[in-house]
C-alpha positions as CSV (number, residue, x, y, z in Angstrom):
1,X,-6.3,5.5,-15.0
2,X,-9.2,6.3,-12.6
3,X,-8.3,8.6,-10.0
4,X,-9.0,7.6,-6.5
5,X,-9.5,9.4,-3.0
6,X,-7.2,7.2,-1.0
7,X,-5.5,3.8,-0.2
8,X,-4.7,2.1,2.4
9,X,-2.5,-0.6,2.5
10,X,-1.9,-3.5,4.7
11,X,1.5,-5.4,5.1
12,X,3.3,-8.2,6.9
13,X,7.3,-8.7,7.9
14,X,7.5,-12.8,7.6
15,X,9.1,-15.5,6.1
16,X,6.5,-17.4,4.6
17,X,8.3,-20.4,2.8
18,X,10.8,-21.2,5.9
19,X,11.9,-24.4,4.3
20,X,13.5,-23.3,1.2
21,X,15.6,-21.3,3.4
22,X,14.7,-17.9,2.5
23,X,15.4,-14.5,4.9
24,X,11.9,-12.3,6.1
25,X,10.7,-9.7,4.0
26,X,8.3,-7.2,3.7
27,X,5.0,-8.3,1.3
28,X,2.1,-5.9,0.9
29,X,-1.1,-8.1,1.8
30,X,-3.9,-5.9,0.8
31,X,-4.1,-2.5,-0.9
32,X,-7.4,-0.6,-0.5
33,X,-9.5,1.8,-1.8
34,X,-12.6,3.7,-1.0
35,X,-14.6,1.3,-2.8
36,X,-12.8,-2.4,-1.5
37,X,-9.9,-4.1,-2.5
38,X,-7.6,-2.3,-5.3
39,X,-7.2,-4.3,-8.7
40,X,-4.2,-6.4,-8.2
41,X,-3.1,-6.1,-11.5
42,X,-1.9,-2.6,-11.5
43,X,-0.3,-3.1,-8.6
44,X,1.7,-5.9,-9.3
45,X,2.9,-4.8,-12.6
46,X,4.0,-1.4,-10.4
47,X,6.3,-3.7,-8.2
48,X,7.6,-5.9,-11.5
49,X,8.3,-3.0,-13.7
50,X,10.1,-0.5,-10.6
51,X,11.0,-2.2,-7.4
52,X,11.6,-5.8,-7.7
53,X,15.4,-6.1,-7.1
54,X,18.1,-8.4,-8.7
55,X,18.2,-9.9,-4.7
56,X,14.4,-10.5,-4.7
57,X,14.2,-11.5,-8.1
58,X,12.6,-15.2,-8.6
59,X,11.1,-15.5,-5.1
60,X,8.1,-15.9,-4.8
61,X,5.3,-14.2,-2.8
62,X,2.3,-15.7,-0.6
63,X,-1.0,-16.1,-2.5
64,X,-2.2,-12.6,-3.5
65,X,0.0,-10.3,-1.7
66,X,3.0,-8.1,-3.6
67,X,6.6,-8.4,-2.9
68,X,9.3,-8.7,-1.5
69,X,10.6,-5.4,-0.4
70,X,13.8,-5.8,1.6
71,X,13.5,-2.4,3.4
72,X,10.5,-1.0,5.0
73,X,11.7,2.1,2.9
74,X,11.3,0.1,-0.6
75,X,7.8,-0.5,1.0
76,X,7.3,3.1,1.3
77,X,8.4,4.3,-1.9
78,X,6.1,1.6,-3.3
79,X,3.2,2.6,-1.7
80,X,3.7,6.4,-2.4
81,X,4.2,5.5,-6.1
82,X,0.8,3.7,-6.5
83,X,-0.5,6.6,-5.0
84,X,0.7,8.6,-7.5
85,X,-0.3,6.0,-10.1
86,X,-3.6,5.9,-9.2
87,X,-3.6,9.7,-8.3
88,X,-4.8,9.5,-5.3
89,X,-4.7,11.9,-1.9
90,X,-2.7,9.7,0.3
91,X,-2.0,6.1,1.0
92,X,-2.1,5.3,4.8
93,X,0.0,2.0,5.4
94,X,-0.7,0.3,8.4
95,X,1.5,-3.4,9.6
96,X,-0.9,-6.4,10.0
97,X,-0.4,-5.7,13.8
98,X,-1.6,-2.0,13.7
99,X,-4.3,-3.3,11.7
100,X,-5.2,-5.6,14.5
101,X,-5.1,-3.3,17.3
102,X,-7.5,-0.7,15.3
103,X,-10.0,-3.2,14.5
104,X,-10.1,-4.6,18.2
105,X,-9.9,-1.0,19.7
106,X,-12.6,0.4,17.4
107,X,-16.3,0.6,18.4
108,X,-18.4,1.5,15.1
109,X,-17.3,1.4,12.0
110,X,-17.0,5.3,11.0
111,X,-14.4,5.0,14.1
112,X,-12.0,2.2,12.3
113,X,-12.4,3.4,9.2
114,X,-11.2,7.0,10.2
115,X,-8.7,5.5,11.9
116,X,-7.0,3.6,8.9
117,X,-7.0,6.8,7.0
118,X,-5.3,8.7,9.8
119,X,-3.2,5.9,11.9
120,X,0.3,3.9,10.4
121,X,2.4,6.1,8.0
122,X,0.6,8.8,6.2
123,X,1.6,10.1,2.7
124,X,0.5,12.6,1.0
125,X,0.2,13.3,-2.4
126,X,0.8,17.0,-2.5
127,X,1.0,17.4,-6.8
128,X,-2.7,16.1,-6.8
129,X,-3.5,19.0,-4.8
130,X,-1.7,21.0,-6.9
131,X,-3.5,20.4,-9.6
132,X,-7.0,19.7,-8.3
133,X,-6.6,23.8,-7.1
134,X,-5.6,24.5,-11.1
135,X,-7.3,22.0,-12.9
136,X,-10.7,24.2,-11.2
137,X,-9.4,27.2,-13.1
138,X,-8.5,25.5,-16.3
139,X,-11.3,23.2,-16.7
């Protein structure tokens, strides 16, 4: 799998089919990388194969986003294991609020895009520095 620099991703807390009497979860709207939107594929398959739960199993999400995650935690985990998956530095996730309050509080560009990196909760992926230090000896 490629290896990336970062992602950011983007979620919402809703209930987005009120009338068949489902709870609010957590969905994951967009998942980033340096270079746009990451494949949703990958992703997906991630959530299928390792975090959808027997309680969350059959519901459906909204059009293109991943989920549910009951906890914000589950979120979390899921995000830090893309990152991993992809082998990326860190994954900044940010609520669609958050995301709304950078983009109106930022002036330029260089400005909000900093900011997503740096703003929201910021994991790092600690074994790719590991072996990025190594992998410069060994390669």
């Amino acid at each position: 799998m490629k290896e990336i620099e970062y992602i950011v991703g983007i979620y919402n807390f809703s209930n987005p089919f009120p009338e068949e009497g489902h709870e609010s979860y957590y969905y994951m709207l967009y998942l980033l990388d340096e270079k746009g939107i990451l494949e949703k594929e990958v992703s997906a398959k991630l959530f299928k194969d390792r975090f959808e739960t027997p309680e969350v199993h059959g519901l459906k999400a909204p059009h293109n986003s991943i989920g549910p995650f009951i906890t914000l935690e589950s979120l979390n985990q899921y995000a830090f294991a893309l990152c991993e998956a992809y082998n990326a530095e860190k994954v900044s996730l940010l609520s669609v609020q958050e995301y709304n309050t950078l983009l109106d509080g930022s002036h330029k560009s260089m400005d909000f895009h900093r900011d997503l990196l740096e703003k929201g909760n910021v994991m790092e992926n600690i074994e790719r520095k590991k072996k990025g230090f190594l992998g410069r000896f060994f390669s």
